[in-house]
C-alpha atoms as one frame of an Amber mdcrd trajectory, in Angstrom:
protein
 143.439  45.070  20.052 142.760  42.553  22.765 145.667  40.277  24.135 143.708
  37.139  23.376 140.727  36.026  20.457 139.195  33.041  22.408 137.805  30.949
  19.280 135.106  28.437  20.127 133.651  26.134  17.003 130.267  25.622  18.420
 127.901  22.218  17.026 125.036  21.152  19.105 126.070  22.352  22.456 123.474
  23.512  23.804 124.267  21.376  26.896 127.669  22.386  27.944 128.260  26.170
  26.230 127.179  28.169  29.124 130.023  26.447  31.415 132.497  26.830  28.503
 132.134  30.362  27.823 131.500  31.449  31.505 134.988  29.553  32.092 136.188
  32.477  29.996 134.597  35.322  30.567 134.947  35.106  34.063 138.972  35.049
  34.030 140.608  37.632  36.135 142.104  39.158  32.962 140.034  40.492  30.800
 141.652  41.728  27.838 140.116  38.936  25.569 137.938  38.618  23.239 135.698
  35.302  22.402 134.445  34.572  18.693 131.714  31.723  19.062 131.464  30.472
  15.384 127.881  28.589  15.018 128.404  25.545  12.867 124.725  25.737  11.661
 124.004  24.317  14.985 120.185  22.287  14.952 119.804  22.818  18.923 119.625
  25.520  21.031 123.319  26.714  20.527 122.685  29.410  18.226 120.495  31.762
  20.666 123.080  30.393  23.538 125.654  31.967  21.398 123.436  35.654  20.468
 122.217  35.545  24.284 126.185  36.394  25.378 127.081  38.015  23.139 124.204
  40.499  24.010 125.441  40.931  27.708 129.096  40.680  27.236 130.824  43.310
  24.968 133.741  40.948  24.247 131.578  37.850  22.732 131.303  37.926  18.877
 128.640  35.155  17.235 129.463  34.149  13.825 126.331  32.019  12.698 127.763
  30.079   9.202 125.022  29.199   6.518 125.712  25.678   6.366 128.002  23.241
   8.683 131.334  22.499   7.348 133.098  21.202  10.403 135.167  21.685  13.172
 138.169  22.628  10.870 136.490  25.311   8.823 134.374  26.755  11.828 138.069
  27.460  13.467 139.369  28.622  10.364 136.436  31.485   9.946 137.197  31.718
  14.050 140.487  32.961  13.190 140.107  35.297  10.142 137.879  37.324  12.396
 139.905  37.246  15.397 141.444  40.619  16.435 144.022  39.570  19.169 146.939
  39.562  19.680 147.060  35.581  20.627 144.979  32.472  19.707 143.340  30.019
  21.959 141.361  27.662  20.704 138.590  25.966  23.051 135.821  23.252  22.403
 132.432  24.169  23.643 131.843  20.773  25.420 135.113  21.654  27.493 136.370
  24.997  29.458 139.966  26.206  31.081 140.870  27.027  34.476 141.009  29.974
  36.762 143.479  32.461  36.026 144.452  30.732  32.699 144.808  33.473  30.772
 146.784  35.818  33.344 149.047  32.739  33.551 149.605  32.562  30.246 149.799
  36.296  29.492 152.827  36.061  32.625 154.505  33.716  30.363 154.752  35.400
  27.149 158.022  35.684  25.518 159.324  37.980  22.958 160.653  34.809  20.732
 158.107  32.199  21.611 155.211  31.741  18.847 153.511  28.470  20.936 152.749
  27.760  24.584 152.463  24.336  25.026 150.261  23.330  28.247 149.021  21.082
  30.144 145.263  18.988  30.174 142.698  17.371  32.405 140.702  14.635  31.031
 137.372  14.647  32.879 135.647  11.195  32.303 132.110  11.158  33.056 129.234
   8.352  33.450 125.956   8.250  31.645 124.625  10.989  34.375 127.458  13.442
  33.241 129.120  13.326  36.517 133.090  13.180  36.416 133.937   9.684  37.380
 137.633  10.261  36.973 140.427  12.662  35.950 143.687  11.690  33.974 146.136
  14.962  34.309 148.578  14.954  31.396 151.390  17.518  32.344 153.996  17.975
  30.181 157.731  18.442  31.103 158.459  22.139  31.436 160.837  23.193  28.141
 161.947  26.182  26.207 163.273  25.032  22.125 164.577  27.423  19.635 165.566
  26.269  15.965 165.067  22.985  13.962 167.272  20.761  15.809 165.765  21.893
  19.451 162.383  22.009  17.828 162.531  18.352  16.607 163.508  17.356  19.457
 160.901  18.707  21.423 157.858  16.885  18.984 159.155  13.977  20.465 159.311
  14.425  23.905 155.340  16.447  23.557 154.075  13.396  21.522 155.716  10.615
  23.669 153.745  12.962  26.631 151.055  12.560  24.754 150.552  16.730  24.745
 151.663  17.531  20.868 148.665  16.060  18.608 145.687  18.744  20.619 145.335
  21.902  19.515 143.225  23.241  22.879 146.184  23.013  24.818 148.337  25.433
  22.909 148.322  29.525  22.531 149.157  30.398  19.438 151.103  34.084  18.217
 148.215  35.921  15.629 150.967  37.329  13.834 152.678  33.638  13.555 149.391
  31.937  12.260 149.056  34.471   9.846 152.440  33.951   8.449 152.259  30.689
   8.412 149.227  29.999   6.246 148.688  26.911   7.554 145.199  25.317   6.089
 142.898  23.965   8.273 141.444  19.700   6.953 138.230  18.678   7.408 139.558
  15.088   8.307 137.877  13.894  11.123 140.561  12.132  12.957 143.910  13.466
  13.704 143.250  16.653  12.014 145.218  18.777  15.139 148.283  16.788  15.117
 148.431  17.825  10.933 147.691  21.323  11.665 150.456  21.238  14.874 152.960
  19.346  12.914 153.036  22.060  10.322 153.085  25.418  12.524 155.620  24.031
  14.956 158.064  23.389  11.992 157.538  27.682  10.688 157.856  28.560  14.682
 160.757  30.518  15.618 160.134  29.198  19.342 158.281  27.133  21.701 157.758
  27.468  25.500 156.245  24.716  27.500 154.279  24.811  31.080 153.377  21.567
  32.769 150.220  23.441  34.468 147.071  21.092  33.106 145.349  24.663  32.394
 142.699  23.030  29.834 139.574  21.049  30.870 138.711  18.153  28.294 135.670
  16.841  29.046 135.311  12.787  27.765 131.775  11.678  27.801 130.944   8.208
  28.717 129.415   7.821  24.942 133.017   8.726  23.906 134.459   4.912  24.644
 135.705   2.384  23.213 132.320   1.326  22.369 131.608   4.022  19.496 135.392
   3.848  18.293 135.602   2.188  14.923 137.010   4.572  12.282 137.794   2.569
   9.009 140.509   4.901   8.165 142.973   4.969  11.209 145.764   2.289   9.925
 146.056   4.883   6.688 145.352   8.073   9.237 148.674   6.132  11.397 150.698
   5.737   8.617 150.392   9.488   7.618 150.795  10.482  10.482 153.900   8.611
  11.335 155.526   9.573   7.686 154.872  13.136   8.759 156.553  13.086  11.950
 159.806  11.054  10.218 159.944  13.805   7.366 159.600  16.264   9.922 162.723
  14.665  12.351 164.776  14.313   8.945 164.383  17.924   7.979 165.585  19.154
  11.460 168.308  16.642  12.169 166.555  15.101  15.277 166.295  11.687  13.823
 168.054  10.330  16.522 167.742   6.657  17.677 166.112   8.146  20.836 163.542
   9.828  18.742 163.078   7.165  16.023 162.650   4.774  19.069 159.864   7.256
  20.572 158.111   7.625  17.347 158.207   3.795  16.728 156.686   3.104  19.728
 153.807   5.639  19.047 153.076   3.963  15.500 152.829   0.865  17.425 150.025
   1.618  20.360 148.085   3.382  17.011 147.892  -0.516  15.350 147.020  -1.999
  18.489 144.321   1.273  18.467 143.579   0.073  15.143 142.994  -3.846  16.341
 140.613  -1.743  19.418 138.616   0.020  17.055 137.839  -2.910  14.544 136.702
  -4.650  17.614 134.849  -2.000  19.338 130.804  -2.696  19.688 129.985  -0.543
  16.452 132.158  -2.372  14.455 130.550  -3.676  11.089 133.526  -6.140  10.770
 133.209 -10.034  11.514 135.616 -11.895  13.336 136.588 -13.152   9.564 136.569
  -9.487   8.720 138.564  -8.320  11.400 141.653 -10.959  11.104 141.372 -10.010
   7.443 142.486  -6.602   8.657 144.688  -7.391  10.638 146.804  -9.507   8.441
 146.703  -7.056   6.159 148.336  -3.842   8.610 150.682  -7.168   9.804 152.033
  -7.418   6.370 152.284  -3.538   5.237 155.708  -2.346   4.495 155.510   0.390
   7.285 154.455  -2.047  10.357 157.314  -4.840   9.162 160.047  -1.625   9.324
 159.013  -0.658  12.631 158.925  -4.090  13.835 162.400  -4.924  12.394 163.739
  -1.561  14.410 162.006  -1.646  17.341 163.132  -2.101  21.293 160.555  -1.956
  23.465 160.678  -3.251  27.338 157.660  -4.126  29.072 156.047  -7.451  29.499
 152.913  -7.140  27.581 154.702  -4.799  25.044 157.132  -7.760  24.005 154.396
 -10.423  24.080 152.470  -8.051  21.800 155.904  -7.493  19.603 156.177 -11.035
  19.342 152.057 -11.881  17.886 152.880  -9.261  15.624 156.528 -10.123  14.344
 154.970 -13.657  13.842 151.876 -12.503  11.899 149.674 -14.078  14.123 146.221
 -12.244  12.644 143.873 -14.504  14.837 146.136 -13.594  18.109 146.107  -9.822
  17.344 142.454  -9.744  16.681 142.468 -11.318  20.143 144.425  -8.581  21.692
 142.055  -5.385  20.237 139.214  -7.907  21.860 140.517  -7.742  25.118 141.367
  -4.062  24.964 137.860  -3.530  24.350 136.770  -5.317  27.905 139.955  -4.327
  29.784 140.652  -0.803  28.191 142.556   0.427  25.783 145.734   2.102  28.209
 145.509  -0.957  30.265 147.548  -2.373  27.294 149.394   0.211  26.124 151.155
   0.870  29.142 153.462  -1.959  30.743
C-alpha cells in the first residue's frame, strides 16, 4: 500500500500535464502512487496520460467512456486509489519540492485533514507568470466540534477552506465518511469540505503554500458571469451557519466573519453580471441587483453586520439603501479596477 494515491481529473490538458505529473513523480519520496482519470479528454491528454504510465510503475490511467466532470472523474480517482492518503491535484497546476516528504513529516495519529497553503500563479496571454498571490494560512491544530467550527472560520476568512487541492485527506476517513461528490460547477469543493471537516476527528494546519494554482489570463473577470452564484452564495452561507450552530461556534466573532464573506460573494455577484460575457443589459443587471438587495438573506446580514473599512461602509451604505443603479455601478468598476481591489479596504 503506498503512503499517498495522487488523483489527477484530467480534461483537455494536453498543454500543462507533463509539468503536473513530473511535479509528482519527481518528489524525493516516492511511496506514492498517481491515478490520472481521463475525462474523455478530445486532445492529446489521453496518450499523455498512457505515455507515463508506461515508464513510471506508480502512474495508473483510468480512461472513462464519456465525460461527466470534474466531480465524478475524482470520485472514480478515489475508488481506485490504494493509499494510504489522498491528494487531490488539477492537471493545469502542480505542487512543490519535497511536498509530499513534508507532509508525510507531519502526519498525526488523530489528524484526518492537512490543511496547506497555495500559490496563485497569474499568467498573461503568452502563459508566462505575471504575478504570484501566496495565501498561507495560520498554523493550527483543532480537535472536536467546538475547535473544529472554529477553525472553518478562521480557513474561510483566510480564504484556504473552500479548495480541495490544498488539503490531504486520511483514505480510511473518506471512506467512512461517504461523502458524495456534485457535479455543480461552482463551489462544488467548499460542499464537499464543509461536509468531511464536520465527520473529522482532527485537523492540522501548515502555512507552507505547498500547492501551485495556476490562473490563466482567460480565467478573469472577463469570462466570469455564472447566473447561479447569488443562489450558489446563499447555499453556501446557510451551510456554513448550520454547520457553526451544530458545533456551538456561532459566536459573534464567527457570525461576523461569515457575514462578511456572504457580502464580498454579492458584490462577486454585481462583478460577474457585469463582466464582458455577460448577456444582461444595464436594465437587466439593476433588475438583479434589486432583486439580491431585497432577498431576506442579504437584508439579515445587512441588519447584523460591522464592517470597518472605507470602501466597505460606502458599499454597506448603497446596499442598506437599495440603491440598484449604484450597486450595478460598483460590479462595473470592479470589472476595470479588479475585483480584490474592492474587497479589501
Amino acid at each position: 500500500m503506498p503512503k499517498f494515491s495522487v488523483i489527477i481529473p484530467v480534461y483537455g490538458a494536453e498543454a500543462y500535464l507533463a509539468k503536473c505529473v513530473d511535479s509528482i513523480l519527481t518528489q524525493p519520496c516516492r511511496d506514492l502512487e498517481v491515478i490520472l482519470v481521463d475525462d474523455c479528454s478530445k486532445d492529446g491528454s489521453g496518450k499523455i496520460c498512457d505515455d507515463f504510465a508506461a515508464r513510471d510503475a506508480r502512474v495508473r490511467v483510468l480512461h472513462k467512456p464519456q465525460n461527466e466532470g470534474l466531480g465524478y472523474a475524482r470520485r472514480d480517482g478515489l475508488a481506485a486509489a490504494a493509499g494510504e492518503w489522498i491528494l487531490f491535484v488539477d492537471s493545469d497546476d502542480w505542487i512543490e519540492a519535497n511536498t509530499l516528504q513534508t507532509l508525510s513529516d507531519s502526519i498525526e495519529p488523530d489528524v484526518d485533514i492537512l490543511v496547506f497553503g497555495m500559490t496563485l500563479c497569474f499568467e498573461n496571454a503568452a502563459g508566462e507568470t505575471v504575478r504570484t498571490e501566496v495565501i498561507s494560512p495560520e498554523r493550527a491544530k483543532a480537535h472536536g466540534a467546538r475547535e473544529l467550527g472554529d477553525l472553518l472560520m478562521r480557513l474561510d476568512s483566510q480564504r484556504s477552506f473552500p479548495y480541495m487541492c490544498n488539503k490531504l485527506y486520511r483514505a480510511q476517513f473518506l471512506a467512512d465518511a461517504a461523502v458524495p461528490f456534485n457535479t455543480i460547477q461552482s463551489m462544488e469543493d467548499f460542499f464537499y469540505n464543509i461536509e468531511v471537516f464536520e465527520k473529522a476527528g482532527g485537523v492540522r494546519v501548515l502555512s507552507e503554500p505547498f500547492y501551485c494554482y495556476r490562473k490563466p489570463a482567460r480565467e478573469t473577470l472577463v469570462s466570469a458571469y455564472n447566473p447561479d452564484f447569488f443562489a450558489l452564495s446563499k447555499r453556501r452561507t446557510a451551510a456554513e451557519r448550520a454547520f457553526l450552530q451544530r458545533s456551538g461556534a456561532d459566536t459573534e466573532e464567527n457570525l461576523q466573519k461569515l457575514d462578511k464573506i456572504f457580502l464580498n460573494h454579492l458584490i462577486s455577484c454585481l462583478i460577474k453580471n457585469a463582466a464582458s460575457n455577460s448577456p444582461l443589459s444595464g436594465r437587466e443587471q439593476r433588475q438583479r441587483a434589486a432583486e439580491m438587495l431585497r432577498d431576506r438573506d442579504t437584508r439579515a446580514m445587512l441588519r447584523h453586520i460591522r464592517c470597518g473599512g472605507l470602501r466597505y461602509r460606502v458599499i454597506l451604505l448603497i446596499f442598506r439603501l437599495r440603491l440598484a443603479f449604484a450597486a450595478v455601478w460598483v460590479g462595473q468598476l470592479a470589472c476595470r479596477l479588479g475585483a480584490r481591489s474592492l474587497q479589501h479596504g
